[in-house]
N, CA and C atoms of all chains as a GROMACS GRO file, in nm:
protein
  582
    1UNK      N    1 -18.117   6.835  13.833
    1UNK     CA    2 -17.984   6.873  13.882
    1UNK      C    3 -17.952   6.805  14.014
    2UNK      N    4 -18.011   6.740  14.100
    2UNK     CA    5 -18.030   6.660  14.205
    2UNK      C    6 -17.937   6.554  14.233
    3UNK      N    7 -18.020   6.467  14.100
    3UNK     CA    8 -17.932   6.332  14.097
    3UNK      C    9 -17.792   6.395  14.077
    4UNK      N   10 -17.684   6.435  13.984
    4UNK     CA   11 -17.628   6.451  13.960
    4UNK      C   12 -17.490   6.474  14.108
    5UNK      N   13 -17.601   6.589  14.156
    5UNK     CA   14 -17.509   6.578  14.263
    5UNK      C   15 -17.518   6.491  14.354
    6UNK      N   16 -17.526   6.384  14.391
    6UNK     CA   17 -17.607   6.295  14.483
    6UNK      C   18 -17.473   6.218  14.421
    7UNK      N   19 -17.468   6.195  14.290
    7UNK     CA   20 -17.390   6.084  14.224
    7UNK      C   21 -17.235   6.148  14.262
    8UNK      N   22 -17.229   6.245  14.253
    8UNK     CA   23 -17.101   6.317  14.289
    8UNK      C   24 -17.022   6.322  14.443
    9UNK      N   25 -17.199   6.341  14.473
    9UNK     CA   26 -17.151   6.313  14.653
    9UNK      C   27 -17.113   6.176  14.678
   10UNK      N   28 -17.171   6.045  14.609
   10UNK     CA   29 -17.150   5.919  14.662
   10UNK      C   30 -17.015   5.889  14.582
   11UNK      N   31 -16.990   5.942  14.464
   11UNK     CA   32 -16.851   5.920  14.425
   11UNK      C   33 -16.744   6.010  14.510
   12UNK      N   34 -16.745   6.057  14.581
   12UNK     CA   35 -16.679   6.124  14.640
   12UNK      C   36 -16.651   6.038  14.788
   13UNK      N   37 -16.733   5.952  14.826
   13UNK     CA   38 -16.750   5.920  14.943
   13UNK      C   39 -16.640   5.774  14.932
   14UNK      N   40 -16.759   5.681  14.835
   14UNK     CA   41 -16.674   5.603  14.798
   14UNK      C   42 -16.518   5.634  14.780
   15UNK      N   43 -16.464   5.700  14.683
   15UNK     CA   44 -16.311   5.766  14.647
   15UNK      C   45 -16.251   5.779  14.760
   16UNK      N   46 -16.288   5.840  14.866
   16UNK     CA   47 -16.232   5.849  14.991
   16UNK      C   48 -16.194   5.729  15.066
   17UNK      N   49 -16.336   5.608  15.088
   17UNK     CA   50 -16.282   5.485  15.077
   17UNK      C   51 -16.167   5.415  15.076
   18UNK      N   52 -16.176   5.435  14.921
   18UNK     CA   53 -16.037   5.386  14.830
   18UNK      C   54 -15.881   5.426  14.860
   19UNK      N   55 -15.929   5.520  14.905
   19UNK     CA   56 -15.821   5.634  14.910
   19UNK      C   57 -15.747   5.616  15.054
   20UNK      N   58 -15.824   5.588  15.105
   20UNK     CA   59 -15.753   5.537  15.271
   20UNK      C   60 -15.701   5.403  15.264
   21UNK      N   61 -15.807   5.320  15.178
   21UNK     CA   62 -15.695   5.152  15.131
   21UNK      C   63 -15.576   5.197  15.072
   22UNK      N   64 -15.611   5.261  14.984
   22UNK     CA   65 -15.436   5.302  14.894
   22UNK      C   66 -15.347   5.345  14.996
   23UNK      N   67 -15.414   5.412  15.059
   23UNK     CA   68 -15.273   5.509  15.094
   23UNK      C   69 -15.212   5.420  15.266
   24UNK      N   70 -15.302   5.333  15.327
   24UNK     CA   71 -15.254   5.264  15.402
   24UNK      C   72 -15.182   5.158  15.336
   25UNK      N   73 -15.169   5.101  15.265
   25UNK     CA   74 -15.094   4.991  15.215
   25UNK      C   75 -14.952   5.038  15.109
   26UNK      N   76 -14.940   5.235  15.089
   26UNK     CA   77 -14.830   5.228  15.009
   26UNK      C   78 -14.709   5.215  15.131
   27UNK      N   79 -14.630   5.238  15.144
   27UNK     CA   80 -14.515   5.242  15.183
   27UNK      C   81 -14.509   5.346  15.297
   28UNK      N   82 -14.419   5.348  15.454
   28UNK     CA   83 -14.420   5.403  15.472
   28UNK      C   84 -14.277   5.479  15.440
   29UNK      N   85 -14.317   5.616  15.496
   29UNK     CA   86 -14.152   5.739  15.462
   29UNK      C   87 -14.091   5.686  15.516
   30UNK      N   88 -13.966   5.690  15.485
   30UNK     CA   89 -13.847   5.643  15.555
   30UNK      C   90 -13.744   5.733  15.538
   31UNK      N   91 -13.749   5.757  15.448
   31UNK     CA   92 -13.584   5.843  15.350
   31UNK      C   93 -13.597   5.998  15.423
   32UNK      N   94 -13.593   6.024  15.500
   32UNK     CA   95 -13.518   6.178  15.579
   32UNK      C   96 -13.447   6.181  15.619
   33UNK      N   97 -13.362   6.306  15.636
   33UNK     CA   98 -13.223   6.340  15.686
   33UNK      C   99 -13.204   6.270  15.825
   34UNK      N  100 -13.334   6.309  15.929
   34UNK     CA  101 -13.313   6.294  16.018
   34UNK      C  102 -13.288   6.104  16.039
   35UNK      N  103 -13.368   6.057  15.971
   35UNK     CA  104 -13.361   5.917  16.006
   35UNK      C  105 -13.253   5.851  15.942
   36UNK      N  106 -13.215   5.919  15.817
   36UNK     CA  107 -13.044   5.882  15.791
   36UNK      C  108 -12.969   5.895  15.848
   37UNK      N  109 -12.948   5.974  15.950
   37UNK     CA  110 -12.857   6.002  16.021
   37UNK      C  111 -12.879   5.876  16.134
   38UNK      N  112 -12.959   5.872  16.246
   38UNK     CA  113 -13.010   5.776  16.293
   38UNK      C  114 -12.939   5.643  16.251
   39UNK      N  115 -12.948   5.612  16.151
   39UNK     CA  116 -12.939   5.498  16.078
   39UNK      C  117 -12.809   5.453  16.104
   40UNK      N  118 -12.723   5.560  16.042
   40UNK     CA  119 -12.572   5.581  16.050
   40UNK      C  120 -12.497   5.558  16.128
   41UNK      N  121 -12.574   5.645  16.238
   41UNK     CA  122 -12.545   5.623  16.386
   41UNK      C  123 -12.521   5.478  16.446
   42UNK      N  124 -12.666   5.453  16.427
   42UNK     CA  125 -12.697   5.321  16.449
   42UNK      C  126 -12.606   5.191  16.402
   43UNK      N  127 -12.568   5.191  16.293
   43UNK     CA  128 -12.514   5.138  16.227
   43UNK      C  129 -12.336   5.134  16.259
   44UNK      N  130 -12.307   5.212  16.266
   44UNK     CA  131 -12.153   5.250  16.381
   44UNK      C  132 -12.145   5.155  16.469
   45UNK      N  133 -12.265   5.208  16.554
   45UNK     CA  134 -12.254   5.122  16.714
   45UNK      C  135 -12.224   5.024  16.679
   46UNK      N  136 -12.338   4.949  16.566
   46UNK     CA  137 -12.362   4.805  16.566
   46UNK      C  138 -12.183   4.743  16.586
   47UNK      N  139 -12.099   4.776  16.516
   47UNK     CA  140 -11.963   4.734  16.520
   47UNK      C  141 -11.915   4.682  16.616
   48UNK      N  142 -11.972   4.787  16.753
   48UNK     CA  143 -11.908   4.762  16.883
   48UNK      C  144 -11.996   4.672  16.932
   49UNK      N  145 -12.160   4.661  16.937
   49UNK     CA  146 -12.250   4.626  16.958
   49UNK      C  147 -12.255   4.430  16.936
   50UNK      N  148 -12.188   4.410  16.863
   50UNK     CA  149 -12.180   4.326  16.794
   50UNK      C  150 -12.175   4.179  16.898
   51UNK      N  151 -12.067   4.221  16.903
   51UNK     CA  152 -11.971   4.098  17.014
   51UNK      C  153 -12.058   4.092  17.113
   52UNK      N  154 -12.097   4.203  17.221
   52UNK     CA  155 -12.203   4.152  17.294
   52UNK      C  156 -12.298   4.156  17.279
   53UNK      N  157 -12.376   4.102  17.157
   53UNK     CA  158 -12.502   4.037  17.109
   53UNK      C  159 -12.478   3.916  17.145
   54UNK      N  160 -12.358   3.875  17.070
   54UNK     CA  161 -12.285   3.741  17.074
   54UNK      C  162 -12.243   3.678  17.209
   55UNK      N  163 -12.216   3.740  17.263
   55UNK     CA  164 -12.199   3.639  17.411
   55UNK      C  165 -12.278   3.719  17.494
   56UNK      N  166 -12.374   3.736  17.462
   56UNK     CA  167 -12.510   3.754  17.567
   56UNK      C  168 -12.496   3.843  17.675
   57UNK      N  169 -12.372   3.920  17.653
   57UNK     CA  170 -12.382   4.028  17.759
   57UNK      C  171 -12.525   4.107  17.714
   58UNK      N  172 -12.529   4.098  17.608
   58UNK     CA  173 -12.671   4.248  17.573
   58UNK      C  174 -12.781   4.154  17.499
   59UNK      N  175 -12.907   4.178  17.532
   59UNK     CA  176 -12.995   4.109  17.473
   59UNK      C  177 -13.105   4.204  17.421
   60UNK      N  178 -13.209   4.145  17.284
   60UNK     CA  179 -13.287   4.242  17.258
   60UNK      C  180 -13.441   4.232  17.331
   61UNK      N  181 -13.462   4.356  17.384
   61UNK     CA  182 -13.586   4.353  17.481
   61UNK      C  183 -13.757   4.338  17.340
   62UNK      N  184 -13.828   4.279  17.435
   62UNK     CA  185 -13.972   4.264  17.397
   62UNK      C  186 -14.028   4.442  17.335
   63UNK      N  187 -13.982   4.498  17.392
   63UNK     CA  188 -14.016   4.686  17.344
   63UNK      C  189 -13.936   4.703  17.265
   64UNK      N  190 -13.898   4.648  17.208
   64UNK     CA  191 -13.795   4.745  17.042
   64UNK      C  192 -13.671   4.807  17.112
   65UNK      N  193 -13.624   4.755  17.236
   65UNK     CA  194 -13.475   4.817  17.246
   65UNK      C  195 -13.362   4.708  17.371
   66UNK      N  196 -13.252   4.781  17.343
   66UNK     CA  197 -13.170   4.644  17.414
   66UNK      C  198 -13.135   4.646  17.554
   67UNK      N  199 -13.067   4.570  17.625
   67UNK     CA  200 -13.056   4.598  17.724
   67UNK      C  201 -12.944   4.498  17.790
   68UNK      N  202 -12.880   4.512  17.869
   68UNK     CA  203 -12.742   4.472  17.943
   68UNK      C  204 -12.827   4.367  18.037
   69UNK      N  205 -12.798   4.239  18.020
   69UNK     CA  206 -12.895   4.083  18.042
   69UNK      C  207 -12.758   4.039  18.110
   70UNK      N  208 -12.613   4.041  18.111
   70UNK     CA  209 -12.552   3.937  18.189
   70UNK      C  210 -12.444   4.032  18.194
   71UNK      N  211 -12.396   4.150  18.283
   71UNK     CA  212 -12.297   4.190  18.323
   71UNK      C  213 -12.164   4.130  18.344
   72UNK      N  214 -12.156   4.013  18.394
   72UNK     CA  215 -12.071   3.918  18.380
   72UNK      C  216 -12.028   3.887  18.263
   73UNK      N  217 -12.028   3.888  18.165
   73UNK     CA  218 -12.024   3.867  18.041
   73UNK      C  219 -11.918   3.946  17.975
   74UNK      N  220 -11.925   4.072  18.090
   74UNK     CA  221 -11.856   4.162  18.004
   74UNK      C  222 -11.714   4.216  18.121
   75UNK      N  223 -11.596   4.190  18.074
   75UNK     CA  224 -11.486   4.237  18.153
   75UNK      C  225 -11.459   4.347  18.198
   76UNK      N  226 -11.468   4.363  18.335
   76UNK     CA  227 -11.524   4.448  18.460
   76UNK      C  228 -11.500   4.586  18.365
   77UNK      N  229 -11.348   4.636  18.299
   77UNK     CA  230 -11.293   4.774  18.260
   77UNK      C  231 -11.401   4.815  18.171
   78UNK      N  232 -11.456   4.699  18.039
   78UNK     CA  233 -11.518   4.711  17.974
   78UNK      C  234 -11.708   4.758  18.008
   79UNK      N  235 -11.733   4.744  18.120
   79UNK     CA  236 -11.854   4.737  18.165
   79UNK      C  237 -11.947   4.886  18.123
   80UNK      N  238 -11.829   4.997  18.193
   80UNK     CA  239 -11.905   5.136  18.172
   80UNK      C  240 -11.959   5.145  18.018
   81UNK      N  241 -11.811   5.101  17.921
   81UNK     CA  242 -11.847   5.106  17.784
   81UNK      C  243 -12.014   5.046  17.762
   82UNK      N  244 -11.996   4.943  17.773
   82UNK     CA  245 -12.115   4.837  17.773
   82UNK      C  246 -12.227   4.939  17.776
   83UNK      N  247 -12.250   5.022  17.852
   83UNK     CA  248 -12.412   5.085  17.923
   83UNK      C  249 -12.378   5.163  17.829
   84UNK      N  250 -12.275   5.243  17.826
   84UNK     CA  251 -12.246   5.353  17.725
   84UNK      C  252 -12.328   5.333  17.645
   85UNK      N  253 -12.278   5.234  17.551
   85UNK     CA  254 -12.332   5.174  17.425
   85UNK      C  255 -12.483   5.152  17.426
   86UNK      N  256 -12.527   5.076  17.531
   86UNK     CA  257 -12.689   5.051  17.561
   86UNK      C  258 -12.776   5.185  17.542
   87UNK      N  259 -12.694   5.268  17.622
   87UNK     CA  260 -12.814   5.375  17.713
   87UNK      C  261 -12.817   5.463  17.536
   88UNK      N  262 -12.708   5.477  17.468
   88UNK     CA  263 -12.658   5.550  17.356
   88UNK      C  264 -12.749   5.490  17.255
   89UNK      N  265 -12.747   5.358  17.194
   89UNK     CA  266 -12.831   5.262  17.123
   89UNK      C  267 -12.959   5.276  17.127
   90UNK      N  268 -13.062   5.283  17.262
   90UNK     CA  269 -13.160   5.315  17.283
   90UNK      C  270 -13.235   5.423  17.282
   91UNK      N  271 -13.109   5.546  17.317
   91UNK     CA  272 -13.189   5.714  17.254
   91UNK      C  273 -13.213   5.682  17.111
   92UNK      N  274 -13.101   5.633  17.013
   92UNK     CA  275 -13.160   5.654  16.877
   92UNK      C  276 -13.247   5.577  16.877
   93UNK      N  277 -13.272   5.434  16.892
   93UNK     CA  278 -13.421   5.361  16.905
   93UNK      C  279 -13.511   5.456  16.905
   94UNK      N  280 -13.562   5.512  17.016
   94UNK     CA  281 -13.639   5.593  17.032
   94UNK      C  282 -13.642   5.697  16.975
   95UNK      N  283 -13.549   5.779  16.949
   95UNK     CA  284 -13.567   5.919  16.830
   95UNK      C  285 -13.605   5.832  16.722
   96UNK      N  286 -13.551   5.719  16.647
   96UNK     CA  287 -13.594   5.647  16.512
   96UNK      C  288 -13.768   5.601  16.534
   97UNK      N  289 -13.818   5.562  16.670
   97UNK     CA  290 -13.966   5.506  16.627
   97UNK      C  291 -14.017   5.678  16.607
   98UNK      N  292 -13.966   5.751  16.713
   98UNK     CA  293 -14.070   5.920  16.684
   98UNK      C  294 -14.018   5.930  16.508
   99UNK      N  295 -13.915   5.987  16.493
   99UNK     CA  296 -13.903   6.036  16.364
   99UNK      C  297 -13.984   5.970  16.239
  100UNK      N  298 -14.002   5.810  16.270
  100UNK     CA  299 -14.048   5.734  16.133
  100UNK      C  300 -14.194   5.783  16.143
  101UNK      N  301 -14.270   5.784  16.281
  101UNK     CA  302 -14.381   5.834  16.331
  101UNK      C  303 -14.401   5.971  16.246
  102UNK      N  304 -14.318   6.052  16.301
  102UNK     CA  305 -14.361   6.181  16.237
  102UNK      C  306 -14.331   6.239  16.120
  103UNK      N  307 -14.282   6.140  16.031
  103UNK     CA  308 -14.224   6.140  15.873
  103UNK      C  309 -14.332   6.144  15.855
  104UNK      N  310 -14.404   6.050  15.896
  104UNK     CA  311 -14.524   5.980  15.794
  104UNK      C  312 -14.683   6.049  15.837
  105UNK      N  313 -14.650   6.183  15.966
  105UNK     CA  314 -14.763   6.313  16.002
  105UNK      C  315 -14.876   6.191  16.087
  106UNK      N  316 -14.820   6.119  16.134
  106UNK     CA  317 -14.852   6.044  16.214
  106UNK      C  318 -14.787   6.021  16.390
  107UNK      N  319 -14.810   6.117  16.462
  107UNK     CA  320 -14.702   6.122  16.584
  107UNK      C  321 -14.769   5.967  16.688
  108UNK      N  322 -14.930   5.931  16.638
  108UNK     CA  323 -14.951   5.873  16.732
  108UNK      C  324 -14.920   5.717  16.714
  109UNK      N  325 -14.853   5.658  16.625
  109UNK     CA  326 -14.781   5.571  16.564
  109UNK      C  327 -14.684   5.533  16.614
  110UNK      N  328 -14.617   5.627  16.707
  110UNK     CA  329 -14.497   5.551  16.729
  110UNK      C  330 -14.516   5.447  16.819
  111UNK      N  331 -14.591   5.402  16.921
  111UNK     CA  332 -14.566   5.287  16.991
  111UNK      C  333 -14.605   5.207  16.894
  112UNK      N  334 -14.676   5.171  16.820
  112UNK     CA  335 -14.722   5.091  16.726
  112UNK      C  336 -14.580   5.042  16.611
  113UNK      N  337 -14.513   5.142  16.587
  113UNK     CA  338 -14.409   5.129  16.532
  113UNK      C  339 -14.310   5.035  16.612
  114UNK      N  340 -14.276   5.128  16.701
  114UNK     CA  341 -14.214   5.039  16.835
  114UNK      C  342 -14.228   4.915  16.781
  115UNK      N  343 -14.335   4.847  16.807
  115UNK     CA  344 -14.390   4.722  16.816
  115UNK      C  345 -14.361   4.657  16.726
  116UNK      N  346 -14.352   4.690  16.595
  116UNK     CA  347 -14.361   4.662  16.464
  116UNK      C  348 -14.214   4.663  16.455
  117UNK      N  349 -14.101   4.753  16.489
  117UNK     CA  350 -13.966   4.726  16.468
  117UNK      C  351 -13.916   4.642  16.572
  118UNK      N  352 -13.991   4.656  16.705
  118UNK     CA  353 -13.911   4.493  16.830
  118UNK      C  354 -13.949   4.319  16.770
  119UNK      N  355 -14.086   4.331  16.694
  119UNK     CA  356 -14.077   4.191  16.664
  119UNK      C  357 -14.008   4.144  16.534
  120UNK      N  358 -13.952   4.275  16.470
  120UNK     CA  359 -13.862   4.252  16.329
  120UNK      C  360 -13.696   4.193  16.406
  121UNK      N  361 -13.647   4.287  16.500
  121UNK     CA  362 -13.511   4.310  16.512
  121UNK      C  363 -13.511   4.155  16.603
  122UNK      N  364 -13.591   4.110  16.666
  122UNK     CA  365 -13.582   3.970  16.705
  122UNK      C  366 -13.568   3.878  16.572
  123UNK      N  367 -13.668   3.862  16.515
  123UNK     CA  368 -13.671   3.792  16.405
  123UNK      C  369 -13.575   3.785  16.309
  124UNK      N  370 -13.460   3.894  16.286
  124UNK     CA  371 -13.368   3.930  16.241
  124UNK      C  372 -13.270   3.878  16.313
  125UNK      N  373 -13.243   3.887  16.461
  125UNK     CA  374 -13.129   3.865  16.529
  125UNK      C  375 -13.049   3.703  16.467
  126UNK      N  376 -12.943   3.680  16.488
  126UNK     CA  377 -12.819   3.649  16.469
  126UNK      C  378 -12.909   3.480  16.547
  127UNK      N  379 -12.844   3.415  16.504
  127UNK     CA  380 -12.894   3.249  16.661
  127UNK      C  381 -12.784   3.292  16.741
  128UNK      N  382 -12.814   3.231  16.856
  128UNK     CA  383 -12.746   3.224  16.933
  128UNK      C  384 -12.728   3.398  17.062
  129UNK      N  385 -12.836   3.484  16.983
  129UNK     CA  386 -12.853   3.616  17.080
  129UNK      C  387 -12.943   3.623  17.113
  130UNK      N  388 -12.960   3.669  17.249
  130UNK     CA  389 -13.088   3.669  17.364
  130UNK      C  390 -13.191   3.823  17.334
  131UNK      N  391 -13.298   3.776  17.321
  131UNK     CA  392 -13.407   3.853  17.299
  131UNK      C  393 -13.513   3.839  17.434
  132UNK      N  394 -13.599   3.895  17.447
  132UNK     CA  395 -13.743   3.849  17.557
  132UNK      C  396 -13.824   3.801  17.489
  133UNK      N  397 -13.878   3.682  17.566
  133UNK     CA  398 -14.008   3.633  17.501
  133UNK      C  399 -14.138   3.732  17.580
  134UNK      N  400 -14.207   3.696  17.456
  134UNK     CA  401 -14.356   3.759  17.504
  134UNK      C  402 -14.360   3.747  17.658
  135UNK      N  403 -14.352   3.682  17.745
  135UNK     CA  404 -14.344   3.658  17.874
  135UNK      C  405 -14.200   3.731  17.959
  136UNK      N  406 -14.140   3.778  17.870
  136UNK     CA  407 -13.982   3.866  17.918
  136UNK      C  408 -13.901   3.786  17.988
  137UNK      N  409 -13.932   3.645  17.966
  137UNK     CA  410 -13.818   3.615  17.972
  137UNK      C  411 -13.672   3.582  17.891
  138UNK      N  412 -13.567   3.619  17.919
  138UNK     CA  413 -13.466   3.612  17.821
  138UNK      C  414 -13.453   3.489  17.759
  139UNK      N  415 -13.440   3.449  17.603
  139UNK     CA  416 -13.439   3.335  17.558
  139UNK      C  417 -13.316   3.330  17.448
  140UNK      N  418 -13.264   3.227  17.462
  140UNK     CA  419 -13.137   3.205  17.311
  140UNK      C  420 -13.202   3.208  17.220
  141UNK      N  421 -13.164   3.268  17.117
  141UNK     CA  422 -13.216   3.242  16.960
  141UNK      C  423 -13.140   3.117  16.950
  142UNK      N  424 -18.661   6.526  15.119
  142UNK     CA  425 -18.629   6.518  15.218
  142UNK      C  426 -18.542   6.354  15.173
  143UNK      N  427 -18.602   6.291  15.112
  143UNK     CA  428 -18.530   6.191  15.082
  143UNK      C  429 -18.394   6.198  15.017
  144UNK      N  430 -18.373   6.331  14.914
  144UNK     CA  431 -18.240   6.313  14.864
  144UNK      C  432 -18.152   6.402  15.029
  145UNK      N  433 -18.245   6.477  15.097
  145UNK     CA  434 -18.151   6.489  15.232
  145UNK      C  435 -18.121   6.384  15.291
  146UNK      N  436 -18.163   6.299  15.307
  146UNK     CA  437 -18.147   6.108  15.409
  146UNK      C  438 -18.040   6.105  15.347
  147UNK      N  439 -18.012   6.089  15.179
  147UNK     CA  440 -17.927   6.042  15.095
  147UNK      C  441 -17.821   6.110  15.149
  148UNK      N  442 -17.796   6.257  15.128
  148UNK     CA  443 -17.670   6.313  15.113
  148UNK      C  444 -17.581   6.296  15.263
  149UNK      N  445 -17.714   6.294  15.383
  149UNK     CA  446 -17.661   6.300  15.526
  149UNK      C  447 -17.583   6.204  15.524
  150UNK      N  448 -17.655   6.059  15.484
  150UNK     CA  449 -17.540   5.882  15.461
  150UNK      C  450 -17.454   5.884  15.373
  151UNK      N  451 -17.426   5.963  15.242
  151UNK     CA  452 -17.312   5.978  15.185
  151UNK      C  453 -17.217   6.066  15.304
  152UNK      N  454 -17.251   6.157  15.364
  152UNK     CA  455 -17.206   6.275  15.448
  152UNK      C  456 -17.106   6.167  15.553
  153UNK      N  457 -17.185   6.055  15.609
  153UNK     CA  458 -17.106   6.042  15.727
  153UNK      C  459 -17.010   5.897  15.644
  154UNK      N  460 -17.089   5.848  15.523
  154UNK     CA  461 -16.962   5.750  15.454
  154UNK      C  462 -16.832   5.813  15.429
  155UNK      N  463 -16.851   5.959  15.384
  155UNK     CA  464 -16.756   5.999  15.388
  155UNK      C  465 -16.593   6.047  15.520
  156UNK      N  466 -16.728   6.079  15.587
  156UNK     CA  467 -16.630   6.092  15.740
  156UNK      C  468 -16.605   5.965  15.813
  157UNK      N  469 -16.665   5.860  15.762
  157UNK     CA  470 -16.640   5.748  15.814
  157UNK      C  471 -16.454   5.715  15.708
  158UNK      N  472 -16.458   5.745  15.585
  158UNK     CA  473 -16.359   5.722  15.508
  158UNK      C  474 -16.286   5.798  15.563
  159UNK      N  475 -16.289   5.885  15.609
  159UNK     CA  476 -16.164   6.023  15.685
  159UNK      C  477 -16.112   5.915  15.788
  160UNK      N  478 -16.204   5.901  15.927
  160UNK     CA  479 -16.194   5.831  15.981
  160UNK      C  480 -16.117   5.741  15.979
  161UNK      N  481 -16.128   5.649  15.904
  161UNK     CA  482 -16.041   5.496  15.873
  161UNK      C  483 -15.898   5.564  15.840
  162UNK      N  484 -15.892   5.659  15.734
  162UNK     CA  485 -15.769   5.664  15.721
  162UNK      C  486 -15.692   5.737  15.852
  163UNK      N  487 -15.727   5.818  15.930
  163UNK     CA  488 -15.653   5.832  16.076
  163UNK      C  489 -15.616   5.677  16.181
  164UNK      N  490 -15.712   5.635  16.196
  164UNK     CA  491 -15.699   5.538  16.295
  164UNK      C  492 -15.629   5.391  16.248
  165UNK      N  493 -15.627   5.325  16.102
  165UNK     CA  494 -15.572   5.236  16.060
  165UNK      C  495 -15.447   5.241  16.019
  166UNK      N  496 -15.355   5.126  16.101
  166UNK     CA  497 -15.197   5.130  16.133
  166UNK      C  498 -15.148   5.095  15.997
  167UNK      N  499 -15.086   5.110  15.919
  167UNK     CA  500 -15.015   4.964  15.827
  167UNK      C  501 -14.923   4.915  15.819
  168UNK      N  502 -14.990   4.791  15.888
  168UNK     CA  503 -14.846   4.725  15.956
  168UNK      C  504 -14.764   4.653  15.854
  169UNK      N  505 -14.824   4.619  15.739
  169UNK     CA  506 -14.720   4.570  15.630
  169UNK      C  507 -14.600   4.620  15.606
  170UNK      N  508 -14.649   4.734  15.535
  170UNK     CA  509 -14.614   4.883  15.557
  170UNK      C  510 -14.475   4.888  15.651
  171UNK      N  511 -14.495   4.913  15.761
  171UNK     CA  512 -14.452   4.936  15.904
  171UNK      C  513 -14.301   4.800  15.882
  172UNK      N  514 -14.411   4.719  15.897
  172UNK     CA  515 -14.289   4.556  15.900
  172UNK      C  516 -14.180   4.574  15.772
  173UNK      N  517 -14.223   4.659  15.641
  173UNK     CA  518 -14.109   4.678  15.541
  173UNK      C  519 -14.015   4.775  15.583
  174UNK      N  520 -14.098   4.924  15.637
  174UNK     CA  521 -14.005   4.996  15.687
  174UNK      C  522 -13.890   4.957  15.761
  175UNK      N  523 -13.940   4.880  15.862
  175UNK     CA  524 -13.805   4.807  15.978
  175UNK      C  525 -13.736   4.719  15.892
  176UNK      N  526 -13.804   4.650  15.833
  176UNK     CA  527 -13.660   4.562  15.757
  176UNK      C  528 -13.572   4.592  15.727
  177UNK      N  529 -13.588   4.746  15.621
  177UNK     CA  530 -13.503   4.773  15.571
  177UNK      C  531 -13.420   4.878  15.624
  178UNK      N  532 -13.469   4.916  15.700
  178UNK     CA  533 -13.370   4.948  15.826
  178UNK      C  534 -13.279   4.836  15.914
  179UNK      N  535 -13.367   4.796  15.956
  179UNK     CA  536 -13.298   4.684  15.978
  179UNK      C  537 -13.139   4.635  15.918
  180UNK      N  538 -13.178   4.598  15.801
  180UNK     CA  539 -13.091   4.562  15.693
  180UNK      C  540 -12.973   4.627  15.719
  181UNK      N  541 -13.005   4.747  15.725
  181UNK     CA  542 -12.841   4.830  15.705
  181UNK      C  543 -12.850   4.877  15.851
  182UNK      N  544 -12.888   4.874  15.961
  182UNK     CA  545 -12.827   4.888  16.102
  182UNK      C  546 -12.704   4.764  16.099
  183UNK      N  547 -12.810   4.656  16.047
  183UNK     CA  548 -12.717   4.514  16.089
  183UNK      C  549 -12.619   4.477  15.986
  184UNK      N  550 -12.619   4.537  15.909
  184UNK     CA  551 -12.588   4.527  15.770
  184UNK      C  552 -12.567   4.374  15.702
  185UNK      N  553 -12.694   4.359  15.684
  185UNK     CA  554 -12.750   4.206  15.673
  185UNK      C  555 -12.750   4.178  15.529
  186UNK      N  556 -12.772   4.265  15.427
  186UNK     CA  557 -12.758   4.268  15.284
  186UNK      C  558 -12.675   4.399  15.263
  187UNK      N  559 -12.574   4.302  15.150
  187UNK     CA  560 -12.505   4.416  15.103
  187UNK      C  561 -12.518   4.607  15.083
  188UNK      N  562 -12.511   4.670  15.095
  188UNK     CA  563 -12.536   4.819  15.083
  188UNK      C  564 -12.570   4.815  14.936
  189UNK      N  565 -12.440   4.810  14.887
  189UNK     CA  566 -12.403   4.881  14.771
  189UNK      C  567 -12.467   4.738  14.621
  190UNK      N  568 -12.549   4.634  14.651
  190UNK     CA  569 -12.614   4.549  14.576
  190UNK      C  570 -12.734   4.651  14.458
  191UNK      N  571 -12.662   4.675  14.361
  191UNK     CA  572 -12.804   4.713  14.287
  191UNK      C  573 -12.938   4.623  14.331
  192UNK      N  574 -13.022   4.759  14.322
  192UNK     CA  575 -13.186   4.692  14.377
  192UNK      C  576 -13.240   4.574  14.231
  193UNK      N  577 -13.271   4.517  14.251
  193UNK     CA  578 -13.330   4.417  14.151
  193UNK      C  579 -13.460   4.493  14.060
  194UNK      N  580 -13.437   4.502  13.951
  194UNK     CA  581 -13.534   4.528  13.881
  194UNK      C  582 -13.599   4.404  13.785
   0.00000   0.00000   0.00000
């Protein structure tokens, strides 16, 4: 009766193994209320957001969020809007890396996430919009 | 005492497998999630495109 369990215990061990490859490589959660909403949000701004991507009043930072790079850029009345938009843009950033974090019962993920969505949203950006290089300094796409 | 040696090294393969799955990121994973977020923040691909089957 020994072996038997021995074989049970090492199949068990192994399985576990496996089981941490699988389950790190499926997909992470994404689809919750909360991060739909987020999204939405997000997605709004972008409208306004837009134009100063484009003439470099706002650039995307090395940390997964944006930031107001050439004030000048933006016509004096328009300016408050400007931060508005920034300081507004960047809470959901940040509620979106926690929430994807804690979809997935993983809270300690989110800087890692962070990380993982700042070198996407560069790589994504538009030519011609300013991101940080690894070195922070602001660079044209 | 030998099938004890055995079960103790299955014992900690196993907590070693617990283990891995806490501490290992997946960034593949991770890099799809943002895309497709991504995607529709920027709205870089159509919304409403049936998914390709």
């Amino acid at each position: 009766m020994r072996t038997p369990n021995i074989a049970r215990c090492g199949w068990l061990a192994f399985l576990s193994l496996f089981t941490g490859l699988a389950w790190a490589q499926a997909n992470l959660e994404v689809n919750t209320p909360a991060i739909a909403a987020l999204q939405a949000s997000m997605t709004k701004r972008h409208g306004e957001l837009a134009a100063f991507y484009g003439n470099g009043a706002v650039g995307l930072t090395r940390d997964g969020f944006i930031a107001l790079r050439e004030a000048n850029a933006v016509p004096l009345p328009q300016r408050q809007q400007v931060n508005g938009l920034v300081a507004a843009e960047n809470q959901d950033r940040t509620a979106l890396y926690k929430e994807i974090a804690r979809a997935n019962g993983k809270p300690e993920w989110e800087n890692d996430i962070r990380t993982t969505f700042a070198q996407r949203w560069i790589d994504k950006a538009q030519g011609g919009w300013y991101y940080q290089n690894n070195a922070g300094a602001w660079t044209r796409k | 005492m030998r099938s004890l040696t055995v079960i103790a090294g299955l014992g900690c393969a196993l907590l070693y497998g617990c283990v891995t799955i806490n501490i290992y990121f997946p960034a593949a994973a991770a890099e799809k999630a943002a895309d497709k977020i991504i995607d529709e923040v920027w709205q870089l691909k159509k919304p409403d495109t049936p998914p390709a089957k």
